[in-house]
SEMAR-743838 format. One record per atom (N, C-alpha, C): residue in one letter; residue number from 1; atom name; x, y negated, z. Coordinates in nm, 2 decimals, padded with zeros to 4 digits. Example, Ala and Ser with C-alpha at 12.3 -4.5 7.8 and 13.67 -1.06 7.14 Angstrom:
2
ATOM   type   seq   atom        x        y        z
ATOM      A     1      N    01.32    00.57    00.78
ATOM      A     1     CA    01.23    00.45    00.78
ATOM      A     1      C    01.32    00.33    00.78
ATOM      S     2      N    01.28    00.22    00.71
ATOM      S     2     CA    01.37    00.11    00.71
ATOM      S     2      C    01.29    00.00    00.79
END
This chain:
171
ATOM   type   seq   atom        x        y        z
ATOM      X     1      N    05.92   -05.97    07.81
ATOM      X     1     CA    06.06   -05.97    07.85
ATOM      X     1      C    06.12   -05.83    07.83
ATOM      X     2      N    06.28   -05.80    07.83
ATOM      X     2     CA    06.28   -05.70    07.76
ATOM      X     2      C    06.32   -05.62    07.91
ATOM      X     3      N    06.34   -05.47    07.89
ATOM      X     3     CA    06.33   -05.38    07.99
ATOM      X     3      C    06.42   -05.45    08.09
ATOM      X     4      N    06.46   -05.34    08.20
ATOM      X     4     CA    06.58   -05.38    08.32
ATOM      X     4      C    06.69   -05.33    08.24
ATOM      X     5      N    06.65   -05.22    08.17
ATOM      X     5     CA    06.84   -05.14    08.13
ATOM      X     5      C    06.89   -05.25    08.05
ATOM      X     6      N    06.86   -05.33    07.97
ATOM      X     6     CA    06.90   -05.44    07.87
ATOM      X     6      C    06.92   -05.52    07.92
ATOM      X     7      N    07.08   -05.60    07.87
ATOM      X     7     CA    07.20   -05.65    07.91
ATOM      X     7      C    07.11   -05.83    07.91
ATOM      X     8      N    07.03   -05.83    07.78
ATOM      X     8     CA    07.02   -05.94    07.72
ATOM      X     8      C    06.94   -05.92    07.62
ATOM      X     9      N    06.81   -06.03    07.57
ATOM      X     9     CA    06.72   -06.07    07.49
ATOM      X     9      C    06.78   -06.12    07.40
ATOM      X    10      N    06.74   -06.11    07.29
ATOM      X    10     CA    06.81   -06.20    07.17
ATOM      X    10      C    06.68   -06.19    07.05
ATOM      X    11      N    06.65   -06.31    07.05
ATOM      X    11     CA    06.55   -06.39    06.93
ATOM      X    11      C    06.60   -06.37    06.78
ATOM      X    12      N    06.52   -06.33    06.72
ATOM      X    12     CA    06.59   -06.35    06.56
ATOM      X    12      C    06.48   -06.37    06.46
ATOM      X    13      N    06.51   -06.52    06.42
ATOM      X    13     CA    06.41   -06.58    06.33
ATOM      X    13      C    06.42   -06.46    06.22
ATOM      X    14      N    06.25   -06.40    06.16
ATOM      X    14     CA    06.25   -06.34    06.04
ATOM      X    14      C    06.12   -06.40    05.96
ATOM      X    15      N    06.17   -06.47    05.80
ATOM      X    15     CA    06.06   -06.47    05.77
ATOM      X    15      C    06.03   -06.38    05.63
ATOM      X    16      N    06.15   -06.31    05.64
ATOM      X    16     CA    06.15   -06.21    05.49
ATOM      X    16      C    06.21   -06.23    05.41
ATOM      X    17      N    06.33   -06.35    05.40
ATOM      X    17     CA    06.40   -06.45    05.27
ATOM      X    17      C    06.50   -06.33    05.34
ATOM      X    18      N    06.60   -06.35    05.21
ATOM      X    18     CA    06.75   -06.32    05.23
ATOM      X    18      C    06.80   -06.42    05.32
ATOM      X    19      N    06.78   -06.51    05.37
ATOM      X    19     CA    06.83   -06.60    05.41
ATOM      X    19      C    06.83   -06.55    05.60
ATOM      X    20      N    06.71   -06.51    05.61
ATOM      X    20     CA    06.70   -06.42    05.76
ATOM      X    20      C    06.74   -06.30    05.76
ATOM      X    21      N    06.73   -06.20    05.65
ATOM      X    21     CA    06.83   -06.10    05.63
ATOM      X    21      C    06.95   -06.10    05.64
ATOM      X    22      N    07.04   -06.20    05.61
ATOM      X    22     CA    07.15   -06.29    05.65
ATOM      X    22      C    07.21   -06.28    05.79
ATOM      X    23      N    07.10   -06.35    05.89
ATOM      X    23     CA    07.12   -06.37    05.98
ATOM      X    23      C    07.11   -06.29    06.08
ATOM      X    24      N    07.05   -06.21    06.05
ATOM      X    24     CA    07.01   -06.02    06.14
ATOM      X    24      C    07.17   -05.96    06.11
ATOM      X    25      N    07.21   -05.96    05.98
ATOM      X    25     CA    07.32   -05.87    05.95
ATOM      X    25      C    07.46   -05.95    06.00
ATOM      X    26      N    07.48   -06.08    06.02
ATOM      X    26     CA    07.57   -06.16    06.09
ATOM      X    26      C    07.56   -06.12    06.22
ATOM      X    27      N    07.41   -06.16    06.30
ATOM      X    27     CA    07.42   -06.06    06.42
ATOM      X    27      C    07.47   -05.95    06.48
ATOM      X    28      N    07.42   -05.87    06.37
ATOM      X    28     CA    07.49   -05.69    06.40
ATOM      X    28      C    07.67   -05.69    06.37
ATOM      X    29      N    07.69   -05.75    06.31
ATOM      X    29     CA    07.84   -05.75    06.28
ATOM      X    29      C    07.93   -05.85    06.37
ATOM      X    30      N    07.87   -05.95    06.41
ATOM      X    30     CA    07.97   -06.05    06.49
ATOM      X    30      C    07.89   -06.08    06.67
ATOM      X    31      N    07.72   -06.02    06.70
ATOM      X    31     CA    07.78   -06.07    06.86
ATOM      X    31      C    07.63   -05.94    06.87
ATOM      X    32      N    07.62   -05.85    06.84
ATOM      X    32     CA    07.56   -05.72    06.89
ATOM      X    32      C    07.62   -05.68    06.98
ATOM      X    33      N    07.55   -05.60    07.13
ATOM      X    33     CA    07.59   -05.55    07.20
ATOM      X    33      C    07.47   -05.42    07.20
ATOM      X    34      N    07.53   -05.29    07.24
ATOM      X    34     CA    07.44   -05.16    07.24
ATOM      X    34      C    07.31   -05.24    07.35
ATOM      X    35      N    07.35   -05.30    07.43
ATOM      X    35     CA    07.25   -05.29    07.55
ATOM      X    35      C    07.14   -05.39    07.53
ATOM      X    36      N    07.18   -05.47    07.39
ATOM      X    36     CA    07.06   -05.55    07.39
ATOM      X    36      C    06.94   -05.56    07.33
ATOM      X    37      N    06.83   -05.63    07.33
ATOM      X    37     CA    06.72   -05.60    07.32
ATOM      X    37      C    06.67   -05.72    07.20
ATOM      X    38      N    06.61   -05.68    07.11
ATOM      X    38     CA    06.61   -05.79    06.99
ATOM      X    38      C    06.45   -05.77    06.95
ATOM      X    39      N    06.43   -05.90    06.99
ATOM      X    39     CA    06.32   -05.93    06.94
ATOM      X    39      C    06.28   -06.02    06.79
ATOM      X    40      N    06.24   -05.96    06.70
ATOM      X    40     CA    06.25   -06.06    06.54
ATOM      X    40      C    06.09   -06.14    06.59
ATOM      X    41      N    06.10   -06.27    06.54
ATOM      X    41     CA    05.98   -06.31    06.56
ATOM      X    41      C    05.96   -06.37    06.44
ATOM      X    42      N    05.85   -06.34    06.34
ATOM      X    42     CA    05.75   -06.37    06.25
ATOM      X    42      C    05.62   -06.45    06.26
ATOM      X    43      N    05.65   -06.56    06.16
ATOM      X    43     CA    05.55   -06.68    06.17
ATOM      X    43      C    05.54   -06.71    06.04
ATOM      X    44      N    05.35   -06.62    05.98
ATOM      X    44     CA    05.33   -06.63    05.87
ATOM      X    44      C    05.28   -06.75    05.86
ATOM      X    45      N    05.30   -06.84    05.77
ATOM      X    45     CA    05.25   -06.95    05.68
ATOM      X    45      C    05.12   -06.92    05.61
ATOM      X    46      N    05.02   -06.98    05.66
ATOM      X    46     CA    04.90   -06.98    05.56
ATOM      X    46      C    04.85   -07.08    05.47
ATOM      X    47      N    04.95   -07.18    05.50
ATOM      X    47     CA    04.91   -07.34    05.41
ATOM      X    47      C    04.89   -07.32    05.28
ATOM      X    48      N    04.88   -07.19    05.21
ATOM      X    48     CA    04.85   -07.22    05.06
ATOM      X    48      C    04.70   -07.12    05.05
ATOM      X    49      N    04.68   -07.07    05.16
ATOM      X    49     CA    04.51   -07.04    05.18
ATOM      X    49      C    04.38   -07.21    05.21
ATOM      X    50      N    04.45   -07.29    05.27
ATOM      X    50     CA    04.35   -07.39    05.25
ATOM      X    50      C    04.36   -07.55    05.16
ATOM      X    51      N    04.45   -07.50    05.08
ATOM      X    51     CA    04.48   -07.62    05.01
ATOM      X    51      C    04.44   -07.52    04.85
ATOM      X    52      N    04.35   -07.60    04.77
ATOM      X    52     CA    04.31   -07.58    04.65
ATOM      X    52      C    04.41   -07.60    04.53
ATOM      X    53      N    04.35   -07.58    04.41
ATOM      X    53     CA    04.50   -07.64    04.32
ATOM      X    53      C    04.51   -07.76    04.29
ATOM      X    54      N    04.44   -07.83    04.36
ATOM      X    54     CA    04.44   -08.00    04.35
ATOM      X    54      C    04.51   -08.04    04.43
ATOM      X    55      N    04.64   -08.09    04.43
ATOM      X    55     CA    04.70   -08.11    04.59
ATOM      X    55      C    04.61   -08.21    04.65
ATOM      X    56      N    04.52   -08.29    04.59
ATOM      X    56     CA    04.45   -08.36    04.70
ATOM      X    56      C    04.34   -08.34    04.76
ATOM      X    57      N    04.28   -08.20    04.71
ATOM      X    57     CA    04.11   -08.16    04.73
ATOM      X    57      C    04.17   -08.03    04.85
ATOM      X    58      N    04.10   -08.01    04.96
ATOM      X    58     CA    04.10   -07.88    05.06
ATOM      X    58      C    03.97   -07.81    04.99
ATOM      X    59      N    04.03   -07.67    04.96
ATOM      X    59     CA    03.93   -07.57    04.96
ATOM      X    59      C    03.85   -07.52    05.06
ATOM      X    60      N    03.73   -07.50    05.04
ATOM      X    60     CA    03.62   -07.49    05.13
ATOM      X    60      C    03.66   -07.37    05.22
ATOM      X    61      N    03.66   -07.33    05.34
ATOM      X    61     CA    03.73   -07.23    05.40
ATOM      X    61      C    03.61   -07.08    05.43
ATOM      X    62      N    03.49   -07.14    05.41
ATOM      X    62     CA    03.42   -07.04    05.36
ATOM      X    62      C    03.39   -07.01    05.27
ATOM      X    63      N    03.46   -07.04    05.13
ATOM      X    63     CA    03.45   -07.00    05.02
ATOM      X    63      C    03.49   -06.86    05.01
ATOM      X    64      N    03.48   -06.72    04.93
ATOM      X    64     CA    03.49   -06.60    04.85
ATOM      X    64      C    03.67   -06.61    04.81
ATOM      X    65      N    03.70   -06.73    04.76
ATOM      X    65     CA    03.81   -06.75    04.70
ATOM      X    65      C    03.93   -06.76    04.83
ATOM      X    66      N    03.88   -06.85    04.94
ATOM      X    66     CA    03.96   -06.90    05.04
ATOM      X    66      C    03.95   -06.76    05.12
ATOM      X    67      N    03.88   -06.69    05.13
ATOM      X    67     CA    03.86   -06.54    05.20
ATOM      X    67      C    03.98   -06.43    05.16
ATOM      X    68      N    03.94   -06.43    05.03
ATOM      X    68     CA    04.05   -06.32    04.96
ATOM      X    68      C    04.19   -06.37    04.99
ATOM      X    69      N    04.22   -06.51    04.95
ATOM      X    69     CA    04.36   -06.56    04.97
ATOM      X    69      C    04.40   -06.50    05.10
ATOM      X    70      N    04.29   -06.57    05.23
ATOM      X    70     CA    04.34   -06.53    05.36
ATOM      X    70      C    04.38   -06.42    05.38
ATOM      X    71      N    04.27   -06.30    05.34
ATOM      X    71     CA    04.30   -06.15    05.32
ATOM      X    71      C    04.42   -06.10    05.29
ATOM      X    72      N    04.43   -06.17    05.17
ATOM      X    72     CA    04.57   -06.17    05.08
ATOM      X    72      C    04.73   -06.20    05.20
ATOM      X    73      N    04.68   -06.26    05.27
ATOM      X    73     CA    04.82   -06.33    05.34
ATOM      X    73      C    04.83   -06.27    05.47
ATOM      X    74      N    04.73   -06.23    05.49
ATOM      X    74     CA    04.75   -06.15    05.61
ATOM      X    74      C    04.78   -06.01    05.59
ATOM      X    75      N    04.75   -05.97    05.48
ATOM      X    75     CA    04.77   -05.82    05.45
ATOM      X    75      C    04.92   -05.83    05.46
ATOM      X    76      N    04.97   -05.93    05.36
ATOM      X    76     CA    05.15   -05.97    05.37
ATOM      X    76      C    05.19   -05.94    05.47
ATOM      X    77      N    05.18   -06.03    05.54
ATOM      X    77     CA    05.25   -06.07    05.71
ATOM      X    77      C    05.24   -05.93    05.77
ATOM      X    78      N    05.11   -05.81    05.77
ATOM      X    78     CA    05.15   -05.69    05.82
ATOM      X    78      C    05.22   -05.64    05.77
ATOM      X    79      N    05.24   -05.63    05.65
ATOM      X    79     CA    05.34   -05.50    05.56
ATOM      X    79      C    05.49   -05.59    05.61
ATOM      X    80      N    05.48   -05.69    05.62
ATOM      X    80     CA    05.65   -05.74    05.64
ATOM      X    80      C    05.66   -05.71    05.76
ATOM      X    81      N    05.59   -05.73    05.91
ATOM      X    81     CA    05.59   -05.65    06.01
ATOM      X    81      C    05.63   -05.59    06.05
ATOM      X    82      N    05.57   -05.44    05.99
ATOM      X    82     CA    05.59   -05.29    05.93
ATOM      X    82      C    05.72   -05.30    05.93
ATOM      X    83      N    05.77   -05.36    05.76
ATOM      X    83     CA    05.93   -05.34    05.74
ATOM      X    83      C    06.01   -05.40    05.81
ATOM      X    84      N    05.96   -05.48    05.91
ATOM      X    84     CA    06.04   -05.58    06.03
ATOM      X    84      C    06.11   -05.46    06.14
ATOM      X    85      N    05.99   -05.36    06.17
ATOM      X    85     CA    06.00   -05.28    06.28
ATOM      X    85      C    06.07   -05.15    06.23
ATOM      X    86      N    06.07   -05.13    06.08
ATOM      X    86     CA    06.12   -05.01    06.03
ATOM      X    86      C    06.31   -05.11    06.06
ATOM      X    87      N    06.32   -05.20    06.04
ATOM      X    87     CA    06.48   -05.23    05.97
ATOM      X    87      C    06.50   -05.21    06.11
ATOM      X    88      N    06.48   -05.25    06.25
ATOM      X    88     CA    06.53   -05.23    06.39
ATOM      X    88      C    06.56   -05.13    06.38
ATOM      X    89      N    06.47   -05.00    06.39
ATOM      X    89     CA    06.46   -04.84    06.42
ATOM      X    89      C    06.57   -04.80    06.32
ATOM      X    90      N    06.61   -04.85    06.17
ATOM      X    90     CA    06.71   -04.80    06.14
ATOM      X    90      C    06.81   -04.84    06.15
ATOM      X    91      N    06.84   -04.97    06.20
ATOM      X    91     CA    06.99   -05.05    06.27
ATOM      X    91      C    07.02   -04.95    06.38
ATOM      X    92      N    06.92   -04.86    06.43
ATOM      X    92     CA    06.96   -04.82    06.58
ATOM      X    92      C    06.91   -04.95    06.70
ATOM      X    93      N    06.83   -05.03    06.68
ATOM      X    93     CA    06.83   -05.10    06.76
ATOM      X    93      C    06.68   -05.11    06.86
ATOM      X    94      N    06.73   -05.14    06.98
ATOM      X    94     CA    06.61   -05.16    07.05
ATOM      X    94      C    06.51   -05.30    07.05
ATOM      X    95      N    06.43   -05.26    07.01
ATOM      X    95     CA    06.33   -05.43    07.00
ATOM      X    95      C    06.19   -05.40    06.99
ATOM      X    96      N    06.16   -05.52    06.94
ATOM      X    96     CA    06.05   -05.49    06.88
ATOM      X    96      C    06.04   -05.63    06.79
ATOM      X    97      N    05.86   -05.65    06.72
ATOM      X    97     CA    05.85   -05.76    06.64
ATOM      X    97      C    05.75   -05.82    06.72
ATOM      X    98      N    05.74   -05.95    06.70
ATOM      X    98     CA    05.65   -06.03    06.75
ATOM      X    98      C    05.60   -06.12    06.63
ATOM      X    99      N    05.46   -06.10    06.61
ATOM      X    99     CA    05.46   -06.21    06.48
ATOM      X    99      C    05.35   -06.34    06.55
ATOM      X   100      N    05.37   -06.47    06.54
ATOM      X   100     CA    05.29   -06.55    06.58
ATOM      X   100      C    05.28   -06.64    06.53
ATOM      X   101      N    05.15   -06.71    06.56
ATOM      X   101     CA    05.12   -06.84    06.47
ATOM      X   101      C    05.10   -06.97    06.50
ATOM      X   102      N    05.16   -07.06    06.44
ATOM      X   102     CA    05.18   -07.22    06.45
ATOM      X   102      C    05.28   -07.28    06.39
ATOM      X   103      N    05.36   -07.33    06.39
ATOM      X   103     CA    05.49   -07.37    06.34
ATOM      X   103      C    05.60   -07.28    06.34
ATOM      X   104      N    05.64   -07.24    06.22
ATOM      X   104     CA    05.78   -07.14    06.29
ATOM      X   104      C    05.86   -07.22    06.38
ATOM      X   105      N    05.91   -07.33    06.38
ATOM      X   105     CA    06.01   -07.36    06.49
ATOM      X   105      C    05.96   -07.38    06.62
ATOM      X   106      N    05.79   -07.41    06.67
ATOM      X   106     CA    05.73   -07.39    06.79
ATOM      X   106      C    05.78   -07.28    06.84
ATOM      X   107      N    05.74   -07.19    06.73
ATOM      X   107     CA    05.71   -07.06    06.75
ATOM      X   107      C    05.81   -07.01    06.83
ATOM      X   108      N    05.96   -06.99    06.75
ATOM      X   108     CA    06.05   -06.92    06.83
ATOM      X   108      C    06.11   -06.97    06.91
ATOM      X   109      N    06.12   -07.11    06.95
ATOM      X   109     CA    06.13   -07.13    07.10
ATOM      X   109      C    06.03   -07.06    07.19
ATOM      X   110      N    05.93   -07.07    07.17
ATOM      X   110     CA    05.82   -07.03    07.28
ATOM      X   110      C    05.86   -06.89    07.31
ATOM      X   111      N    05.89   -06.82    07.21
ATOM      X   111     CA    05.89   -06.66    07.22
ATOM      X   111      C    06.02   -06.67    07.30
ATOM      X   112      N    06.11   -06.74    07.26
ATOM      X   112     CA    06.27   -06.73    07.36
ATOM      X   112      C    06.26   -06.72    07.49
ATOM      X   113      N    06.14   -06.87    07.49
ATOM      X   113     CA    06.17   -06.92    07.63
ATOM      X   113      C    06.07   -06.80    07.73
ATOM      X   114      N    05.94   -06.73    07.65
ATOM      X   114     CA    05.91   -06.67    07.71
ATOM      X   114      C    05.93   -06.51    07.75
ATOM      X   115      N    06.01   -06.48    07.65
ATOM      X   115     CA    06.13   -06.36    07.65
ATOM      X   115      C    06.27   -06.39    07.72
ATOM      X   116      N    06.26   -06.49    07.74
ATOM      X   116     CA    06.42   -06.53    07.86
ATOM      X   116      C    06.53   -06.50    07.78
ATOM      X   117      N    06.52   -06.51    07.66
ATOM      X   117     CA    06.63   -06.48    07.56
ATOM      X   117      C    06.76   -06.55    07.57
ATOM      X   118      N    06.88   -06.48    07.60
ATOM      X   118     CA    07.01   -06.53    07.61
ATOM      X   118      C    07.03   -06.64    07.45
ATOM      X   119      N    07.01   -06.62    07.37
ATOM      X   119     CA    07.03   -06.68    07.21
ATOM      X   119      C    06.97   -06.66    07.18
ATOM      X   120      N    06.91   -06.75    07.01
ATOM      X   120     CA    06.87   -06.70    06.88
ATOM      X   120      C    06.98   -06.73    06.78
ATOM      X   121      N    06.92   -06.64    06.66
ATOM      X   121     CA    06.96   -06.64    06.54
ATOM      X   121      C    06.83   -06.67    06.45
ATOM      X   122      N    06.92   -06.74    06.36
ATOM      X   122     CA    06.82   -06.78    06.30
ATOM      X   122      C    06.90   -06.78    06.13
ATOM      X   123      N    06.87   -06.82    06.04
ATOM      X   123     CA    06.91   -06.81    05.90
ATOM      X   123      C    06.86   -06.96    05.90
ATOM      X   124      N    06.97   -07.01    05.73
ATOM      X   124     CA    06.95   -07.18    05.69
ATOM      X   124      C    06.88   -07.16    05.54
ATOM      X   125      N    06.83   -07.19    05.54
ATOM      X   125     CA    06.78   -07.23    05.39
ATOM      X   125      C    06.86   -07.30    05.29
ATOM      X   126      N    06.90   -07.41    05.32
ATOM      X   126     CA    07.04   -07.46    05.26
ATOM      X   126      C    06.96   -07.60    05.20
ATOM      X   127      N    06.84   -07.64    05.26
ATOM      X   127     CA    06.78   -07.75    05.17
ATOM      X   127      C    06.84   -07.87    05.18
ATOM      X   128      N    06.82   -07.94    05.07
ATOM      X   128     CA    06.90   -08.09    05.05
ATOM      X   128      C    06.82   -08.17    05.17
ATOM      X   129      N    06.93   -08.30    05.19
ATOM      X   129     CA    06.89   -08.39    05.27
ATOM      X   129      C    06.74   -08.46    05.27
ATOM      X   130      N    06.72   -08.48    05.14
ATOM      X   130     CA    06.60   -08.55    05.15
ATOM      X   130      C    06.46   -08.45    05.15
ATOM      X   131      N    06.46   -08.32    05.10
ATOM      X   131     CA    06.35   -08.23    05.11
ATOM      X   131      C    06.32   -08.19    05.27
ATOM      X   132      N    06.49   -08.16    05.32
ATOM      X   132     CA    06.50   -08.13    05.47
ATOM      X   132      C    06.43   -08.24    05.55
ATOM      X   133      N    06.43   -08.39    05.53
ATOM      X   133     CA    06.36   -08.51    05.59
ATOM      X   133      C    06.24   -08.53    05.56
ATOM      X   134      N    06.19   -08.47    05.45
ATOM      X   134     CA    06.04   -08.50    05.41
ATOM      X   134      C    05.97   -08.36    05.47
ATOM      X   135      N    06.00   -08.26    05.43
ATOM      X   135     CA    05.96   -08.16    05.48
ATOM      X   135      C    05.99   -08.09    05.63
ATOM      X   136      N    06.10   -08.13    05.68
ATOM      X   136     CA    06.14   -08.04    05.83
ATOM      X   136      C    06.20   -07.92    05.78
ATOM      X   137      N    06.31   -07.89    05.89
ATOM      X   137     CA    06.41   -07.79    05.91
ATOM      X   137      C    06.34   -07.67    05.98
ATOM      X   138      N    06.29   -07.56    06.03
ATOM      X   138     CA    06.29   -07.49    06.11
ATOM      X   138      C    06.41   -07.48    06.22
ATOM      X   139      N    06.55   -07.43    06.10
ATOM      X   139     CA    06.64   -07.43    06.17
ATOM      X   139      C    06.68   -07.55    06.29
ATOM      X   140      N    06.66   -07.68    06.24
ATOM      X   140     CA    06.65   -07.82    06.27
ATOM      X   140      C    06.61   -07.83    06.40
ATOM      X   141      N    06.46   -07.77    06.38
ATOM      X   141     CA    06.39   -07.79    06.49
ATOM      X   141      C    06.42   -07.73    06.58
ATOM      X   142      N    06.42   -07.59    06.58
ATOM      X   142     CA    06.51   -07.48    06.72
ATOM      X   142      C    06.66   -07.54    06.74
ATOM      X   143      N    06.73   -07.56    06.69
ATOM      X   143     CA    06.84   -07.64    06.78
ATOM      X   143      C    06.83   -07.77    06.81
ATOM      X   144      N    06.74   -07.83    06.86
ATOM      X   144     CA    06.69   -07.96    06.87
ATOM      X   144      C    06.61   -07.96    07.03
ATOM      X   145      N    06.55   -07.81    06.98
ATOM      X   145     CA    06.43   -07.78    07.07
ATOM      X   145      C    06.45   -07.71    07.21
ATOM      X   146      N    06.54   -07.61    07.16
ATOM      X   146     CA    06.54   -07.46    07.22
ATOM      X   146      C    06.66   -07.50    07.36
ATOM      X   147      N    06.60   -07.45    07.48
ATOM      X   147     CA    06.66   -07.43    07.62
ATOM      X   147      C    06.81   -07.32    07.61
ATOM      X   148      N    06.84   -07.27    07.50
ATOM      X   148     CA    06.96   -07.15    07.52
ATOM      X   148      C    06.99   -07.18    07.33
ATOM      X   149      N    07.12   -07.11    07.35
ATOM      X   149     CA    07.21   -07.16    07.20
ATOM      X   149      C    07.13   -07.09    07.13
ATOM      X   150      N    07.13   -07.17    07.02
ATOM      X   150     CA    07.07   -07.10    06.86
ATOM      X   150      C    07.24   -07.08    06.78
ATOM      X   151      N    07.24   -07.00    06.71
ATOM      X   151     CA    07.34   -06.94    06.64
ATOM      X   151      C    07.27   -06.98    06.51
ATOM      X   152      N    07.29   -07.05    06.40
ATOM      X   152     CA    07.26   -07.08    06.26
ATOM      X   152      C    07.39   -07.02    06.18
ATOM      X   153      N    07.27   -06.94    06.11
ATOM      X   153     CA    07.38   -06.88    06.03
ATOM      X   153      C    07.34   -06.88    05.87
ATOM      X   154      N    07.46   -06.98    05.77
ATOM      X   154     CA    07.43   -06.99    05.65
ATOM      X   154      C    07.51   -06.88    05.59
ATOM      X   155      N    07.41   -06.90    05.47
ATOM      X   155     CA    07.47   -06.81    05.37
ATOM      X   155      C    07.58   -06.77    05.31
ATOM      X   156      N    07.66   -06.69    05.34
ATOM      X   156     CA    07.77   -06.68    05.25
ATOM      X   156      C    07.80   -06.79    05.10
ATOM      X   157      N    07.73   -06.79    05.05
ATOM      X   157     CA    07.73   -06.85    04.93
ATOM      X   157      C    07.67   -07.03    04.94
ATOM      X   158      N    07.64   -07.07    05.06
ATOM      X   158     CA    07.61   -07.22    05.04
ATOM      X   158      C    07.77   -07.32    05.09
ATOM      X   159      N    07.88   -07.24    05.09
ATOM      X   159     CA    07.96   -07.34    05.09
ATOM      X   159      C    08.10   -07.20    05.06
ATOM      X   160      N    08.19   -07.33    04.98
ATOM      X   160     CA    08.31   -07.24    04.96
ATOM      X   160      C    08.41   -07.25    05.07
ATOM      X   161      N    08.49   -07.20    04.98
ATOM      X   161     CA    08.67   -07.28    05.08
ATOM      X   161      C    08.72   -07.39    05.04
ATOM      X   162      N    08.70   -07.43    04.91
ATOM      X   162     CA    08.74   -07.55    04.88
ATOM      X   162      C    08.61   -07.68    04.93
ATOM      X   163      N    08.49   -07.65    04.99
ATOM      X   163     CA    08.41   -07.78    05.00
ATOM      X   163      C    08.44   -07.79    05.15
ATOM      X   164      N    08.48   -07.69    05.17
ATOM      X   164     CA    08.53   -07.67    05.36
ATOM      X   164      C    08.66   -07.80    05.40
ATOM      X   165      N    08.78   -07.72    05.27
ATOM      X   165     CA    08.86   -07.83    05.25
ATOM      X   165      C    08.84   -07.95    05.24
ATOM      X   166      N    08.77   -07.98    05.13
ATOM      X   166     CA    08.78   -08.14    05.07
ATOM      X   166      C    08.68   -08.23    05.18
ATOM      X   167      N    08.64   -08.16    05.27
ATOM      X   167     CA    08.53   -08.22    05.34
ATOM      X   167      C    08.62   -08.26    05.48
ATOM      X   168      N    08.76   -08.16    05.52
ATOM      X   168     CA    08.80   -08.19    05.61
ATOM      X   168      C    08.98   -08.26    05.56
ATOM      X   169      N    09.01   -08.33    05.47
ATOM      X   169     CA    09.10   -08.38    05.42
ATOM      X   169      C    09.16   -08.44    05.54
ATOM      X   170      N    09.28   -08.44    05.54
ATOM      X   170     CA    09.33   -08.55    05.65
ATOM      X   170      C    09.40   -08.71    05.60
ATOM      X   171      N    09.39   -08.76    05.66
ATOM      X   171     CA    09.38   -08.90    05.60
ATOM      X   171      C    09.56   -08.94    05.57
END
């Protein structure tokens, strides 16, 4: 939980896409307050350490090959970390990172709910209807999930002024 001097906790999905850079810098521009306390929470994906190039064969997890991958993915996840905790300190902002593992959308409810976090932010991917139903939302899932508002924030570029329009036509 974050200190006593802070106003308010606030969650912010990061998983390294422009798309959560997005949503950090929407934050800082539209509902930042000096007093709050921002926690980024990171949930690295390892699903392409135990799946082989066969999509239907699992690689052996004591294999040399499945070792290095893991290696490989976890070395990532710290260096993104790292630049997770460097981009706070140079916003000026008080926080920290929290990186954890399971589902990203478990994930940052749990950290909310267990940080008493007033909101999250989170970034959209912008996936089509049927990839979003076969595969799962993140975003999806934390506003579905989550006890306090999630703020989804798309991309500048996944919708214009005219699809805004033609989408709200009046009859």
């Amino acid at each position: 939980m974050a200190e006593a001097s802070h106003e308010r906790t606030v969650v912010v999905a990061m998983d390294g896409s422009h798309f959560a850079a997005y949503a950090f810098e929407w934050y800082m521009d539209n509902a930042y307050r000096k007093t709050d306390y921002v926690i980024f929470v990171h949930t690295p994906e390892f699903h392409n350490v135990v799946c082989s190039s066969s999509s239907t064969d699992y690689a052996d997890p004591t294999s040399n090959v499945v070792m290095d991958m893991y290696r490989a993915e976890q070395k990532k996840a710290r260096e993104l970390v790292q630049s997770l905790g460097q981009r706070l300190k140079d916003a000026g902002v008080s926080g920290r990172v929290r990186c954890e593992s399971g589902f990203p959308g478990q994930a940052i409810v749990k950290v909310a709910e267990e940080e008493q976090a007033a909101f999250i932010v989170t970034g959209c991917r912008g996936q089509g209807t049927v990839r979003r139903t076969l595969m799962g939302s993140v975003s999806d899932y934390i506003v579905h999930h989550s006890h306090v508002p999630v703020v989804v924030c798309r991309h500048k570029g996944h919708y214009t002024k005219h699809d805004f329009h033609s989408s709200h036509k009046k009859n």
